[in-house]
PQR file with spaces between the fields and no chain letter, atoms N, CA, C, O and H, PARSE charges and radii, in Angstrom:
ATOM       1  N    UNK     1      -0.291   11.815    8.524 -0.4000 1.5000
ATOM       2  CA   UNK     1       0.833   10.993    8.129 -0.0000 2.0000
ATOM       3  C    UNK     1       0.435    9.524    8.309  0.5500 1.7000
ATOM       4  O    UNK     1      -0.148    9.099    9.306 -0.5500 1.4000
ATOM       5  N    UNK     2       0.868    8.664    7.071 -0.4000 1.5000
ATOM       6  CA   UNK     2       0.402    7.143    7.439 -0.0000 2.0000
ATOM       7  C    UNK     2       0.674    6.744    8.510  0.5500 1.7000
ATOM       8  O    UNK     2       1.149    7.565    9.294 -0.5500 1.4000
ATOM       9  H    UNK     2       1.342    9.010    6.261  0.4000 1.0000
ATOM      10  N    UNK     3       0.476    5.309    8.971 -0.4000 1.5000
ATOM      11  CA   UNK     3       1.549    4.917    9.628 -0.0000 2.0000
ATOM      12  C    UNK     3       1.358    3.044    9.670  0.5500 1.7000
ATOM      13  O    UNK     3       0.304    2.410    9.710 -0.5500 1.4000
ATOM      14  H    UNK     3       0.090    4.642    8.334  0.4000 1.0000
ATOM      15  N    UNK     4       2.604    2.584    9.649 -0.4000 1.5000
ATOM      16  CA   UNK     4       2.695    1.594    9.163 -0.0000 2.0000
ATOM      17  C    UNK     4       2.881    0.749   10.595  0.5500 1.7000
ATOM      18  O    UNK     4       3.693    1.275   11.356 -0.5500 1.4000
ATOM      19  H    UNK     4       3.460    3.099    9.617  0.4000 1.0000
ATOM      20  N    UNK     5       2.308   -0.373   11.036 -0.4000 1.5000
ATOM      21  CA   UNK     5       1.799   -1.199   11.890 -0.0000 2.0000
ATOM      22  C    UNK     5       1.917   -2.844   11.573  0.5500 1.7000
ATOM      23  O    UNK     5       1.410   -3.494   10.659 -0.5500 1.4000
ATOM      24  H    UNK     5       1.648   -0.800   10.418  0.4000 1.0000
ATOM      25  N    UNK     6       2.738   -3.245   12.626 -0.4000 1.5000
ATOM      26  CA   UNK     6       3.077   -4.813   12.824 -0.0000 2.0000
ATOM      27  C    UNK     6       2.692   -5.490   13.973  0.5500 1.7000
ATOM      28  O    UNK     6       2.956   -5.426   15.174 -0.5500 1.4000
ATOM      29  H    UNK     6       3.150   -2.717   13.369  0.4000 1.0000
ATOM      30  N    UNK     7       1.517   -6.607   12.758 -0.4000 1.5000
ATOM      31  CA   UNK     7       1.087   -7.394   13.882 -0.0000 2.0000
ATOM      32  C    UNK     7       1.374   -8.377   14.339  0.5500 1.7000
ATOM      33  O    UNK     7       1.315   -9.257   13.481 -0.5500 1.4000
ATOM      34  H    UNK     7       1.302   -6.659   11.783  0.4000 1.0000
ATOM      35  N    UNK     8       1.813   -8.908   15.721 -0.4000 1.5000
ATOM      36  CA   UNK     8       2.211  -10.326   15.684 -0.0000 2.0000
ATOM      37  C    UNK     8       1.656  -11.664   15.350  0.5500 1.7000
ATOM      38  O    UNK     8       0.510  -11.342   15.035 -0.5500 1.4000
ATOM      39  H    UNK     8       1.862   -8.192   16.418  0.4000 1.0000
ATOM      40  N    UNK     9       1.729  -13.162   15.190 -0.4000 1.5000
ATOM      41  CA   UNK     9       0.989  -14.092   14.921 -0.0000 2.0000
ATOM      42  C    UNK     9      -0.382  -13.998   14.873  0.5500 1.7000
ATOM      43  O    UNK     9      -1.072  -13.547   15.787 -0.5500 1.4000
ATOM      44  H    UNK     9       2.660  -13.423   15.445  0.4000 1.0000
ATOM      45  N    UNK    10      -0.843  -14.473   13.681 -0.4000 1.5000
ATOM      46  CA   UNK    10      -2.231  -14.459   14.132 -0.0000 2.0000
ATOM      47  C    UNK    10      -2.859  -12.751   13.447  0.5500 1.7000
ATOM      48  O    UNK    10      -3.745  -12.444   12.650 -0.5500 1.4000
ATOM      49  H    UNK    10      -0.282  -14.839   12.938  0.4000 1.0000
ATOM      50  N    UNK    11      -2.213  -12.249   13.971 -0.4000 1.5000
ATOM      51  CA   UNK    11      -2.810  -10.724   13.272 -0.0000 2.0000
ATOM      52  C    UNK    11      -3.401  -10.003   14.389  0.5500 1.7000
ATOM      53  O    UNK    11      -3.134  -10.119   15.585 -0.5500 1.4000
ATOM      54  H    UNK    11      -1.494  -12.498   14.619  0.4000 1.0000
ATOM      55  N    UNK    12      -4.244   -9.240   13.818 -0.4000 1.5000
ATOM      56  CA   UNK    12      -4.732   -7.636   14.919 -0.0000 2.0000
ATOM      57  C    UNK    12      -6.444   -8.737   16.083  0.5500 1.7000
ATOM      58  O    UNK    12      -7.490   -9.265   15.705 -0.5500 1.4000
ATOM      59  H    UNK    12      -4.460   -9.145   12.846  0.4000 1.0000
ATOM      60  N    UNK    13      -5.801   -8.559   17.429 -0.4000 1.5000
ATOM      61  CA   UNK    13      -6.905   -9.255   17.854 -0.0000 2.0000
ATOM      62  C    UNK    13      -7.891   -8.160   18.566  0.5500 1.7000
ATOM      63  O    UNK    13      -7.680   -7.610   19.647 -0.5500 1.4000
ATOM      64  H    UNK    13      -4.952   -8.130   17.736  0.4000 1.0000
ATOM      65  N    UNK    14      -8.952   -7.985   17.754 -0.4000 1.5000
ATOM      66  CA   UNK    14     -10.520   -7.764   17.771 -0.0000 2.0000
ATOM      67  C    UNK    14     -10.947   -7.389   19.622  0.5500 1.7000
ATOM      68  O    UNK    14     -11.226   -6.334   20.193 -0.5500 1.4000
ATOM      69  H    UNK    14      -9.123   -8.432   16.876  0.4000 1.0000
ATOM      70  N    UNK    15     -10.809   -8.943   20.148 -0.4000 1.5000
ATOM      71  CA   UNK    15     -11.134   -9.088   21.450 -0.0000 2.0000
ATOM      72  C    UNK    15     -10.455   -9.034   22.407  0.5500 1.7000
ATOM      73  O    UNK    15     -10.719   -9.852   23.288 -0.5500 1.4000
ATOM      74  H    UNK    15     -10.582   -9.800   19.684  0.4000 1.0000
ATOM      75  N    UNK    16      -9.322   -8.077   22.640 -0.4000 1.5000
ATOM      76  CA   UNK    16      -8.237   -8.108   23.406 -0.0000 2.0000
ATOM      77  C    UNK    16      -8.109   -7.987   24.393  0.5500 1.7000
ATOM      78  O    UNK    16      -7.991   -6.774   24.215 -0.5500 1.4000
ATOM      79  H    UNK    16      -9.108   -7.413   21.924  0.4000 1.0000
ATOM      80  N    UNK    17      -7.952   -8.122   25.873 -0.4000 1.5000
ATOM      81  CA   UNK    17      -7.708   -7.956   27.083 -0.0000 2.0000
ATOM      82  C    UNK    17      -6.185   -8.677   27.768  0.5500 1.7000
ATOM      83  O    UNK    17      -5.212   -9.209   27.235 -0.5500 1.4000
ATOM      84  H    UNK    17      -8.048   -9.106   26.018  0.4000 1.0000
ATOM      85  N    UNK    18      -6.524   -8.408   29.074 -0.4000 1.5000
ATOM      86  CA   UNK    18      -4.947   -8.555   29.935 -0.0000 2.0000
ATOM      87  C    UNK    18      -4.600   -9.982   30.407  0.5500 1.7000
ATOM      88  O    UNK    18      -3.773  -10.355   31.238 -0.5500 1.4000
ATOM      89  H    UNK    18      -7.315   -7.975   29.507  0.4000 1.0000
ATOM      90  N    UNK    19      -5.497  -10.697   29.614 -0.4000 1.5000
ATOM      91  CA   UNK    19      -5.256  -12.463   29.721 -0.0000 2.0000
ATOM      92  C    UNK    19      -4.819  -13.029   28.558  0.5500 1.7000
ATOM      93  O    UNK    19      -4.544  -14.229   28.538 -0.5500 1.4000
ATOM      94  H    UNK    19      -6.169  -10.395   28.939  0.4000 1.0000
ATOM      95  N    UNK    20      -4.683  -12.132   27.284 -0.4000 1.5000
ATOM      96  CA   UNK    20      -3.764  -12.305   26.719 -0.0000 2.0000
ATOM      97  C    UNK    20      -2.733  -12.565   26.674  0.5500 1.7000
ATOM      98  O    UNK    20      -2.081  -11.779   27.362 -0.5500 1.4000
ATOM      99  H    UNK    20      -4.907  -11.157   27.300  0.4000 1.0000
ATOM     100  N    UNK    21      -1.762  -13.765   25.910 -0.4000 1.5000
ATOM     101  CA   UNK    21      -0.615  -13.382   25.929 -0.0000 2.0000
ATOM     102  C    UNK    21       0.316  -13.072   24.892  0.5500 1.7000
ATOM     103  O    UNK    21       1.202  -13.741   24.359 -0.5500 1.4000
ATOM     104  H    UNK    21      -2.291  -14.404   25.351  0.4000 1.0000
ATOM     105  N    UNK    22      -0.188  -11.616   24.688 -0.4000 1.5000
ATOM     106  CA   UNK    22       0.763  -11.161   23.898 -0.0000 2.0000
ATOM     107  C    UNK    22       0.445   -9.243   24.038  0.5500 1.7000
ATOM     108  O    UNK    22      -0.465   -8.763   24.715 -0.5500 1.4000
ATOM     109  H    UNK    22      -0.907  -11.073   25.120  0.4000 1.0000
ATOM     110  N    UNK    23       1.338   -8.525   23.308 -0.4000 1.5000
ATOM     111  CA   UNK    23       0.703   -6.919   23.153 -0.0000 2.0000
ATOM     112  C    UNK    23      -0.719   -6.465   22.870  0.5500 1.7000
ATOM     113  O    UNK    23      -1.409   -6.793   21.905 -0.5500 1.4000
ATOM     114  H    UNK    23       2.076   -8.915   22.758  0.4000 1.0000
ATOM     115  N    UNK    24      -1.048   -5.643   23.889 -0.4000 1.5000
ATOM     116  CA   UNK    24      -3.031   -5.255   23.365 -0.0000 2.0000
ATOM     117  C    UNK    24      -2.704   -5.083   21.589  0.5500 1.7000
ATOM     118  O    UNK    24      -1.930   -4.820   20.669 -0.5500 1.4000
ATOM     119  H    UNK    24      -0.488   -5.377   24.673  0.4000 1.0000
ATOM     120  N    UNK    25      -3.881   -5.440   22.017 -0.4000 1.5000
ATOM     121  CA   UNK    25      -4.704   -5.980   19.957 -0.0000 2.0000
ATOM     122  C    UNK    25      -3.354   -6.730   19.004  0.5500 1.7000
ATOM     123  O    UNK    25      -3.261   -6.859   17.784 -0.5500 1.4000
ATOM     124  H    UNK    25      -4.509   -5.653   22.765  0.4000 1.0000
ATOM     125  N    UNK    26      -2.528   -7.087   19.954 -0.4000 1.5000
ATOM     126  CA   UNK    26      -1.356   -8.049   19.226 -0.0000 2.0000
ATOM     127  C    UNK    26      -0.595   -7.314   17.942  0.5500 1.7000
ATOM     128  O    UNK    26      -0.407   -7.811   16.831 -0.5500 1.4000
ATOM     129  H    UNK    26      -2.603   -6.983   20.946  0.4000 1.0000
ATOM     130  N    UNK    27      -0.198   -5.948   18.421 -0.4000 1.5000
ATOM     131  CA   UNK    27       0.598   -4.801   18.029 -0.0000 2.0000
ATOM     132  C    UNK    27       1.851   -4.609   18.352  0.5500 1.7000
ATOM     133  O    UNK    27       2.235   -3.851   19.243 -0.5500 1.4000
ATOM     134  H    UNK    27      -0.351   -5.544   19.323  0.4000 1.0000
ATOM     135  N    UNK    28       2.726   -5.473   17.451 -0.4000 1.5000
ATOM     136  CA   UNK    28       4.558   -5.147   17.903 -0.0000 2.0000
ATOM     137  C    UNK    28       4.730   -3.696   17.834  0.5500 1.7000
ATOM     138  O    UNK    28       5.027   -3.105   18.872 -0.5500 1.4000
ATOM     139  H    UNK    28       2.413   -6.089   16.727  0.4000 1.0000
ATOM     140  N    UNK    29       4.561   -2.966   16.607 -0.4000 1.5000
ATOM     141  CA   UNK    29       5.296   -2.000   16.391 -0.0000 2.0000
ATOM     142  C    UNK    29       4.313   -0.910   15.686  0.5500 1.7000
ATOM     143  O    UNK    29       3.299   -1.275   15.091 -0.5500 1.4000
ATOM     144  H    UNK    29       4.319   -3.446   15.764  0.4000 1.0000
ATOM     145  N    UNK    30       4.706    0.505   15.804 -0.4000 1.5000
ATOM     146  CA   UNK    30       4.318    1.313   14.981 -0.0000 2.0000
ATOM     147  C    UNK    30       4.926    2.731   14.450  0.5500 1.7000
ATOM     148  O    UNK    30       5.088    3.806   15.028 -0.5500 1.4000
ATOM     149  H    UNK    30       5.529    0.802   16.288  0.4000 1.0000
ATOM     150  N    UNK    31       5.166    2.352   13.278 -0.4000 1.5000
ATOM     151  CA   UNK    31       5.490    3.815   12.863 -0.0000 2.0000
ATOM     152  C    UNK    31       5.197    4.723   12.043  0.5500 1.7000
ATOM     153  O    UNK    31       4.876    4.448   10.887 -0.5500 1.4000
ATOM     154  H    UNK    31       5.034    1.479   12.808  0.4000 1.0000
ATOM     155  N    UNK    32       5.262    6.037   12.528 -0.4000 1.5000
ATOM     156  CA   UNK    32       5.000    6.917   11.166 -0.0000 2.0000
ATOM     157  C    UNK    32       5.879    6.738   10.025  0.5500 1.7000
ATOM     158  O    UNK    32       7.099    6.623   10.141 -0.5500 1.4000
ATOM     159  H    UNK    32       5.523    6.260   13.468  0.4000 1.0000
ATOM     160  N    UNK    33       4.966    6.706    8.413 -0.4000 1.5000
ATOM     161  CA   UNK    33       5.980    6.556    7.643 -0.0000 2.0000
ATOM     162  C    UNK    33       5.415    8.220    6.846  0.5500 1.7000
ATOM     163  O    UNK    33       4.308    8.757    6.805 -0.5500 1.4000
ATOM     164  H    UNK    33       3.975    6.799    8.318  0.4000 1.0000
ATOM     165  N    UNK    34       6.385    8.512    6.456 -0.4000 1.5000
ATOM     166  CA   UNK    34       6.354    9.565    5.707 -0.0000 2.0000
ATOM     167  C    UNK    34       5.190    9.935    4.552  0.5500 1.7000
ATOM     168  O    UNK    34       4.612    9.053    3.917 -0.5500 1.4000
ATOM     169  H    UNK    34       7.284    8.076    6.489  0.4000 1.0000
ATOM     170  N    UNK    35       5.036   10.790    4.447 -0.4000 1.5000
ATOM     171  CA   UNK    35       4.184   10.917    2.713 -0.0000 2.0000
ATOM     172  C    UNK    35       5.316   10.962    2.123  0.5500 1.7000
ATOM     173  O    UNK    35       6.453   11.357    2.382 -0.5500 1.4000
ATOM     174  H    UNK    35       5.505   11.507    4.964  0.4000 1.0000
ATOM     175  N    UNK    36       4.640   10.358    1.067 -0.4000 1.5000
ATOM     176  CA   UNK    36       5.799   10.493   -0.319 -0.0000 2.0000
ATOM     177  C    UNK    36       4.903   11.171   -1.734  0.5500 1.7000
ATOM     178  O    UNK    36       3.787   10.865   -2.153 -0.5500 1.4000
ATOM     179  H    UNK    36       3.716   10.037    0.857  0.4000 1.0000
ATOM     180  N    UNK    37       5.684   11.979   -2.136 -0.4000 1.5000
ATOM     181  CA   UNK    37       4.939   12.710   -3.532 -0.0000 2.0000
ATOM     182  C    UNK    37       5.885   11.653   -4.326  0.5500 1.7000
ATOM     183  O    UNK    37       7.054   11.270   -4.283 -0.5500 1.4000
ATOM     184  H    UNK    37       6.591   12.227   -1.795  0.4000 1.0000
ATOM     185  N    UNK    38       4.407   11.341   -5.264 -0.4000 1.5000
ATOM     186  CA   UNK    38       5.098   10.568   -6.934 -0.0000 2.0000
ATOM     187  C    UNK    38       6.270   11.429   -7.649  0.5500 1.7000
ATOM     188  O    UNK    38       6.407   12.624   -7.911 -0.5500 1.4000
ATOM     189  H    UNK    38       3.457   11.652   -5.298  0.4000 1.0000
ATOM     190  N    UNK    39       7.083   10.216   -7.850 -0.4000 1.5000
ATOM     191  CA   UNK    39       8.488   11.047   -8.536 -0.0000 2.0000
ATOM     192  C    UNK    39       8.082   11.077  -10.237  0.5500 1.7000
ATOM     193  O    UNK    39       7.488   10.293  -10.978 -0.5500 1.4000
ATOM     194  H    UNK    39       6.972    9.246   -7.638  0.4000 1.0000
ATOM     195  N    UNK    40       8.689   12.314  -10.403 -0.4000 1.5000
ATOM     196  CA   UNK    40       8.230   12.916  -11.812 -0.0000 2.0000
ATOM     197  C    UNK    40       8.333   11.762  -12.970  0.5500 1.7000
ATOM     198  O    UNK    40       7.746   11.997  -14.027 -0.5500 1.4000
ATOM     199  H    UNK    40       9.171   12.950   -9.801  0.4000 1.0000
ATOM     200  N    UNK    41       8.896   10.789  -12.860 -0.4000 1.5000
ATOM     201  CA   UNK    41       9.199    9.728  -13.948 -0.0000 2.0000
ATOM     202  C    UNK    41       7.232    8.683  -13.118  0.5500 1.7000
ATOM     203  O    UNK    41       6.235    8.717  -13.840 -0.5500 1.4000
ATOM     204  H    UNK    41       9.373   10.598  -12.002  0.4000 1.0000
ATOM     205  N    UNK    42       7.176    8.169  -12.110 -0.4000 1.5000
ATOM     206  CA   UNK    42       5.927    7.972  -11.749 -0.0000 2.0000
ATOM     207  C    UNK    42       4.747    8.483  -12.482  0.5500 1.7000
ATOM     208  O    UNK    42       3.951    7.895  -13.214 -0.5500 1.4000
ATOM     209  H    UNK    42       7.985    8.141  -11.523  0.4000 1.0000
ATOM     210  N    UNK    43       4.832    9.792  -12.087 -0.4000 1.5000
ATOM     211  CA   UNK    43       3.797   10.490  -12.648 -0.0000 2.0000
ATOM     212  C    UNK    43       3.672   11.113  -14.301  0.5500 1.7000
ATOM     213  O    UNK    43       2.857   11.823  -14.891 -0.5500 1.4000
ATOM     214  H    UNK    43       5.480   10.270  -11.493  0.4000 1.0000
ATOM     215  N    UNK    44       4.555   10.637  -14.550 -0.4000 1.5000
ATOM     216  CA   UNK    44       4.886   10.495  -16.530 -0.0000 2.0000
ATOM     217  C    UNK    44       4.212    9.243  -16.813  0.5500 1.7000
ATOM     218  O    UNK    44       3.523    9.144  -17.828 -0.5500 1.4000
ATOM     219  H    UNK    44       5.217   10.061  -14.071  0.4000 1.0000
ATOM     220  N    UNK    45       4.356    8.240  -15.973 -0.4000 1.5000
ATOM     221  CA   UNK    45       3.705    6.768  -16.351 -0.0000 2.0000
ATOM     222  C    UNK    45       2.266    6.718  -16.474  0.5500 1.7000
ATOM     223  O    UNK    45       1.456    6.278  -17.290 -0.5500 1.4000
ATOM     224  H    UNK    45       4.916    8.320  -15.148  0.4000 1.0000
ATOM     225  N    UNK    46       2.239    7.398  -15.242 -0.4000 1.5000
ATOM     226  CA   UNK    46       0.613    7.598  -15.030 -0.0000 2.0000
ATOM     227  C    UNK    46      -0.252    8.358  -15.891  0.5500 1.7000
ATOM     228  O    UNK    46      -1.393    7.972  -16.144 -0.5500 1.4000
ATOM     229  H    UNK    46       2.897    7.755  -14.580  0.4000 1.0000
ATOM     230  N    UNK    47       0.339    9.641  -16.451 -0.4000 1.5000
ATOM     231  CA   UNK    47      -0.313   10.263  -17.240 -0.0000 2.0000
ATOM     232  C    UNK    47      -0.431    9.316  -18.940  0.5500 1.7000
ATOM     233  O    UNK    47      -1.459    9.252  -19.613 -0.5500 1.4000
ATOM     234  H    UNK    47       1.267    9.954  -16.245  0.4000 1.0000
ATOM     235  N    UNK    48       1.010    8.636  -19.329 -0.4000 1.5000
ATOM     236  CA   UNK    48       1.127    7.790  -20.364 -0.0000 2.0000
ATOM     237  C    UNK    48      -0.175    6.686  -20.366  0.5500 1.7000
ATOM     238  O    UNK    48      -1.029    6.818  -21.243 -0.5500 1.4000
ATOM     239  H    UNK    48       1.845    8.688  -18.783  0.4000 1.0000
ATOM     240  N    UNK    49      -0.262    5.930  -19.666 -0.4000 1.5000
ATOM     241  CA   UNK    49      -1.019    4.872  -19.320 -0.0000 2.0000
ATOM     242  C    UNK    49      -2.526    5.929  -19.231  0.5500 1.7000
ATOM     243  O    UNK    49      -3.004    5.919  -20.365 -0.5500 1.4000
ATOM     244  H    UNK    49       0.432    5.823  -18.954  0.4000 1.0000
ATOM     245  N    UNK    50      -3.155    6.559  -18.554 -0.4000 1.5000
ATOM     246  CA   UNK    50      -4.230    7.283  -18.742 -0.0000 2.0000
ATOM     247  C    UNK    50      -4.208    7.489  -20.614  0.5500 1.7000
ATOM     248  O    UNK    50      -5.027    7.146  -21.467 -0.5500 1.4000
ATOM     249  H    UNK    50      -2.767    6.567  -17.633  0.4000 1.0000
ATOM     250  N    UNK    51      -3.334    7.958  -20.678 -0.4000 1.5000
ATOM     251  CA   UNK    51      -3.956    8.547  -22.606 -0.0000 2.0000
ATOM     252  C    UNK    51      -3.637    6.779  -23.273  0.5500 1.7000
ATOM     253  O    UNK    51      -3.816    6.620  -24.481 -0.5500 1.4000
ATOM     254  H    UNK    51      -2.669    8.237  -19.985  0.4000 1.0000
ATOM     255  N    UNK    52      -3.356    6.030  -22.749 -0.4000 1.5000
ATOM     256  CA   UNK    52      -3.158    4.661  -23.725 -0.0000 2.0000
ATOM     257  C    UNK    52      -4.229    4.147  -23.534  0.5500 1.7000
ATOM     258  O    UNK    52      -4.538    3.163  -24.206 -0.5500 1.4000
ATOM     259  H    UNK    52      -3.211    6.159  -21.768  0.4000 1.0000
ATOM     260  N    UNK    53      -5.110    4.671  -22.552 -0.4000 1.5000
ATOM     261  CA   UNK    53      -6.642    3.841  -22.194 -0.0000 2.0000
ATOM     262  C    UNK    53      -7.639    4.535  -22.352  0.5500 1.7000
ATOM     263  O    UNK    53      -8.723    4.311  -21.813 -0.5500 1.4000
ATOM     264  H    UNK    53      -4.859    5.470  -22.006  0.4000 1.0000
ATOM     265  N    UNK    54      -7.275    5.904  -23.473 -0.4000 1.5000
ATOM     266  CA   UNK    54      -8.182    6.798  -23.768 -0.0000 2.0000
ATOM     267  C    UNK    54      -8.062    6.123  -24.764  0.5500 1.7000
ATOM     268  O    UNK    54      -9.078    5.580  -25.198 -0.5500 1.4000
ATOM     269  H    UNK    54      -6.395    6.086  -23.911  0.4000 1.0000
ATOM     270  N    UNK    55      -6.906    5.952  -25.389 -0.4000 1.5000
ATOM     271  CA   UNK    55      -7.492    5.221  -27.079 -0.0000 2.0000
ATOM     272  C    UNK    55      -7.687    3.953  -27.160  0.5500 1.7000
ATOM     273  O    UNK    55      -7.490    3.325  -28.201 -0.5500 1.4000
ATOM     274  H    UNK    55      -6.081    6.394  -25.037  0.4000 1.0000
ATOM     275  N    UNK    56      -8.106    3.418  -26.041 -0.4000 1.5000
ATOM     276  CA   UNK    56      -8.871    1.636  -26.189 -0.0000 2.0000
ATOM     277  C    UNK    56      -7.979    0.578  -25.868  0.5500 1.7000
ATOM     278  O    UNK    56      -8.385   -0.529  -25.514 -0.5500 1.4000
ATOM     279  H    UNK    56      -8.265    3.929  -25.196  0.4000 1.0000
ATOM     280  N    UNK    57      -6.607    0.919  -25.995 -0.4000 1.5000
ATOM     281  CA   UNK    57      -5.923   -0.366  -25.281 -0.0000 2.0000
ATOM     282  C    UNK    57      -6.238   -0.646  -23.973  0.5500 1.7000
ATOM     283  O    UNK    57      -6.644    0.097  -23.080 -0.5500 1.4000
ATOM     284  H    UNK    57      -6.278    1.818  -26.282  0.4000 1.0000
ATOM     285  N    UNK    58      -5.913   -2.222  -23.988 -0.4000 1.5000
ATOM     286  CA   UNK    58      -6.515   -2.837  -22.904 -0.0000 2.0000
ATOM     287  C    UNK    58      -4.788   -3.015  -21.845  0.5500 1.7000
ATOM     288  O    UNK    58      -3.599   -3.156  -22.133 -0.5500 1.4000
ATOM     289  H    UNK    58      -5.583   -2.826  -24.713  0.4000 1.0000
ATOM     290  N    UNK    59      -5.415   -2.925  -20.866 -0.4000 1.5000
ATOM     291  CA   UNK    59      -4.112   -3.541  -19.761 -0.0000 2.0000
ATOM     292  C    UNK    59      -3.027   -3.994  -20.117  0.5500 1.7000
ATOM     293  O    UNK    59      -1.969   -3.365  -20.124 -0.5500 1.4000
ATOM     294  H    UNK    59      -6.381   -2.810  -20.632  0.4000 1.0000
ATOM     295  N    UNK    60      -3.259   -5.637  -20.595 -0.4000 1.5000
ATOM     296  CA   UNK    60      -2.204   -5.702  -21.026 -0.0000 2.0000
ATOM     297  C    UNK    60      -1.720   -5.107  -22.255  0.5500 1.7000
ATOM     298  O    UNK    60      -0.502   -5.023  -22.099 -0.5500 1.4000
ATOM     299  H    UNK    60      -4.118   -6.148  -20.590  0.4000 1.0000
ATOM     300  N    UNK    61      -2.033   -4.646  -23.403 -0.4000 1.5000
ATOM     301  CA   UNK    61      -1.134   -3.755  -24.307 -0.0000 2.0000
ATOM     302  C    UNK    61      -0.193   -2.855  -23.820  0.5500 1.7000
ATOM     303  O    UNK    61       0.949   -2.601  -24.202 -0.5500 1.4000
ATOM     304  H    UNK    61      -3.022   -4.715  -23.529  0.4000 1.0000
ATOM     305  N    UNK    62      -1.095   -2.271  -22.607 -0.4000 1.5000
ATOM     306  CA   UNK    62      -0.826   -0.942  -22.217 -0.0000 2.0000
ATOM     307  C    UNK    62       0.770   -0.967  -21.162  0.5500 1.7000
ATOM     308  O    UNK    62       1.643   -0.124  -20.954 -0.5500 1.4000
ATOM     309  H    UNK    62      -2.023   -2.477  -22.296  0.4000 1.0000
ATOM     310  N    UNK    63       0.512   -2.612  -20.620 -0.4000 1.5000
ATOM     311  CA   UNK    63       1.997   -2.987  -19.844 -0.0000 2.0000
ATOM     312  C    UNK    63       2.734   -3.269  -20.661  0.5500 1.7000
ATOM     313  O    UNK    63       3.892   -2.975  -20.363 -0.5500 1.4000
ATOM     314  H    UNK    63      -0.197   -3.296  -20.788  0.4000 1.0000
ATOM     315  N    UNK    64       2.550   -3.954  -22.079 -0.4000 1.5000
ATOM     316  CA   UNK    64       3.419   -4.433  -22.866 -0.0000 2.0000
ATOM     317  C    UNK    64       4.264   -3.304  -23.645  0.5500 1.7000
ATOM     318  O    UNK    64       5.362   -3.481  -24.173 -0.5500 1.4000
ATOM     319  H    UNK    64       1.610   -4.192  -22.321  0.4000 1.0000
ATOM     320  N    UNK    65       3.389   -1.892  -23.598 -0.4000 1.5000
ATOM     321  CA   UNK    65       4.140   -0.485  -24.723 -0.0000 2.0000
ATOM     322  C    UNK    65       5.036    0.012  -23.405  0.5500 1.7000
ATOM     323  O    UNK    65       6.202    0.200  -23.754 -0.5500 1.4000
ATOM     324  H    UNK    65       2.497   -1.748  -23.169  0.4000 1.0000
ATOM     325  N    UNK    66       4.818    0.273  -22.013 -0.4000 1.5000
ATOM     326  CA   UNK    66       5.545    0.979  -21.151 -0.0000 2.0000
ATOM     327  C    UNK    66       6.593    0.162  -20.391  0.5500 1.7000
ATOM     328  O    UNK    66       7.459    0.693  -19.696 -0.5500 1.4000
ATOM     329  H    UNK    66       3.871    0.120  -21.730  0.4000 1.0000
ATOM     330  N    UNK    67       6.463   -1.204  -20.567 -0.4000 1.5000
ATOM     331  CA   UNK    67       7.731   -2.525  -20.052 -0.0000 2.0000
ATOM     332  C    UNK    67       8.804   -2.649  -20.768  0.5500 1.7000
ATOM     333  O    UNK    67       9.651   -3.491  -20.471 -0.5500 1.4000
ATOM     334  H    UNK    67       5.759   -1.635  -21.132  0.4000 1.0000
């Protein structure tokens, strides 16, 4: 399971010890976040966009037919 992690100022510190002042490796929070399966309209996009780049459109065409 992922898990999703907040770092305080500054970000994740590397060199951390107890003369710090702040949480080891400067870690507020952590949580598990769920898996999520692609919702069937997701995974319609995805398959759309795969066959729009089988026949040669480029990126942007390909945002401009599914937007």
């Amino acid at each position: 399971m992922p898990v999703n992690i907040i770092y305080g100022l500054n970000g994740y510190c590397e060199n951390c010890d107890d003369t710090h002042d702040h949480p080891l490796h400067n870690i507020i929070s952590q949580e598990e976040a769920p898996d999520q399966e692609p919702t069937e309209q997701e995974l319609l996009k995805q398959s759309a966009k795969n066959k729009l780049a089988a026949l040669g459109l480029s990126d942007e065409e390909i945002q401009a037919i599914l937007n």
